[in-house]
MIDO-492425 format. One line per field, with one value per residue (C-alpha): y, z, x; residue number from 0. Coordinates in Angstrom, 1 decimal. Layout:
<gumars>
py <- [Y | ...]
pz <- [Z | ...]
px <- [X | ...]
n <- [NUM | ...]
</gumars>
This chain:
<gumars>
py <- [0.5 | 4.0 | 5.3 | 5.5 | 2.4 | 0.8 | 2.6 | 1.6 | -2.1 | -1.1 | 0.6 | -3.0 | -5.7 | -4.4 | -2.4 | 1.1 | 3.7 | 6.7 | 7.6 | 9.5 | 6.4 | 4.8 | 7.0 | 7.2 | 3.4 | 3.0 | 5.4 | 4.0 | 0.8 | 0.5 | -3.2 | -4.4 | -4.2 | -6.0 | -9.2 | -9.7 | -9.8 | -12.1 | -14.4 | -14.4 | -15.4 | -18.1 | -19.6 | -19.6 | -15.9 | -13.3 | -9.9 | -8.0 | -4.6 | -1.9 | 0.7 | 3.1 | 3.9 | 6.8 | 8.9 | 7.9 | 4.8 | 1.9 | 0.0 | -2.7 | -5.5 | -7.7 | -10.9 | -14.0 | -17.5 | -20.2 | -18.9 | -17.3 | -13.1 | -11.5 | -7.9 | -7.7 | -4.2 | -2.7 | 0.1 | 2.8 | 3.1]
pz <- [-20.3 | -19.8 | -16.4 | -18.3 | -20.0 | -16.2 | -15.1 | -17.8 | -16.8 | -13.0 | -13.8 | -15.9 | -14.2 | -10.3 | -11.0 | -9.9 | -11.4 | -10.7 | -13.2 | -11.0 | -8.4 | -11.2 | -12.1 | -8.6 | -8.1 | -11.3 | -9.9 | -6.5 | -7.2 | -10.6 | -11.8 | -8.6 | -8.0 | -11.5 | -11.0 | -7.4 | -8.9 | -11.5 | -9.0 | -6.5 | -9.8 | -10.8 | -7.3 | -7.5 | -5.7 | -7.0 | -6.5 | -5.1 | -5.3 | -4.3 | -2.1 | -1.0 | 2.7 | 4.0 | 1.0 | -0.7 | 1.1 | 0.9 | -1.2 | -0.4 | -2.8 | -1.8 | -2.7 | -1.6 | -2.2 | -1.6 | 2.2 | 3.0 | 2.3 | 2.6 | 2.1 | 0.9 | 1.2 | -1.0 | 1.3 | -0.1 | 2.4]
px <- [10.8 | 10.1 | 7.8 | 4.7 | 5.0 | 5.1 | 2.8 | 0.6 | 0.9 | 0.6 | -3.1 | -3.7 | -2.3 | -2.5 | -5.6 | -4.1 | -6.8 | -5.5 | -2.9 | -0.8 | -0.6 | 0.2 | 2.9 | 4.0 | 4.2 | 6.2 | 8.6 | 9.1 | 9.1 | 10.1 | 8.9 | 8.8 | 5.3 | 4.9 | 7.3 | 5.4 | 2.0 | 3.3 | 4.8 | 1.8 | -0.8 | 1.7 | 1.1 | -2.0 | -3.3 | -5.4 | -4.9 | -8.2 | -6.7 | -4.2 | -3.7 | -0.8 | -0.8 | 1.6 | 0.9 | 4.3 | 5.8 | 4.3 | 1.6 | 0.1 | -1.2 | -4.2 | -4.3 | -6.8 | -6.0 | -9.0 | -10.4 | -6.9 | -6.6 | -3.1 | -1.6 | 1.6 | 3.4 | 6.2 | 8.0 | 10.3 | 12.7]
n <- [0 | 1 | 2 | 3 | 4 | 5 | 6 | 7 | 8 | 9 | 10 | 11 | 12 | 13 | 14 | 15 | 16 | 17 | 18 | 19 | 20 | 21 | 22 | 23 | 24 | 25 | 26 | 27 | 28 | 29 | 30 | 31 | 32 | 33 | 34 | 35 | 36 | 37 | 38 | 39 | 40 | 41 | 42 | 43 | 44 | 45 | 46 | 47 | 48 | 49 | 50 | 51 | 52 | 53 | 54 | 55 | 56 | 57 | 58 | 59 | 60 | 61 | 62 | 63 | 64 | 65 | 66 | 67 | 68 | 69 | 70 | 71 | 72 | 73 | 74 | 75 | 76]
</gumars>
């Protein structure tokens, strides 16, 4: 799967609206980002959204279950 084609499924499944964030995301963390979305629904989580903090490093996925709200960050090291 090419770059755009991830980052097409990181703007639809992780809800990344920018397209170049999207881009970016694919690149960094290839499908990463995708296969830990996947795993958190199939335990029951739902993502609320994303965001990337230190411009490029990191993004961070947040996801609620019941009362309980979590971040979960992806770093580029």
């Amino acid at each position: 799967m090419d770059v755009f084609e991830l980052a097409r499924k990181y703007h639809d499944e992780l809800g990344i609206k920018e397209p170049s964030m999207a881009t970016m995301a694919a690149e960094f963390f290839d499908d990463l980002g995708l296969k830990m979305a996947e795993f958190l629904k199939g335990e029951g989580y739902t993502i609320v959204g994303t965001k990337f903090i230190d411009y490029d490093k990191s993004l961070v996925i947040d996801t609620t279950k019941g009362e309980k709200r979590f971040e979960i960050t992806l770093r580029k090291s």
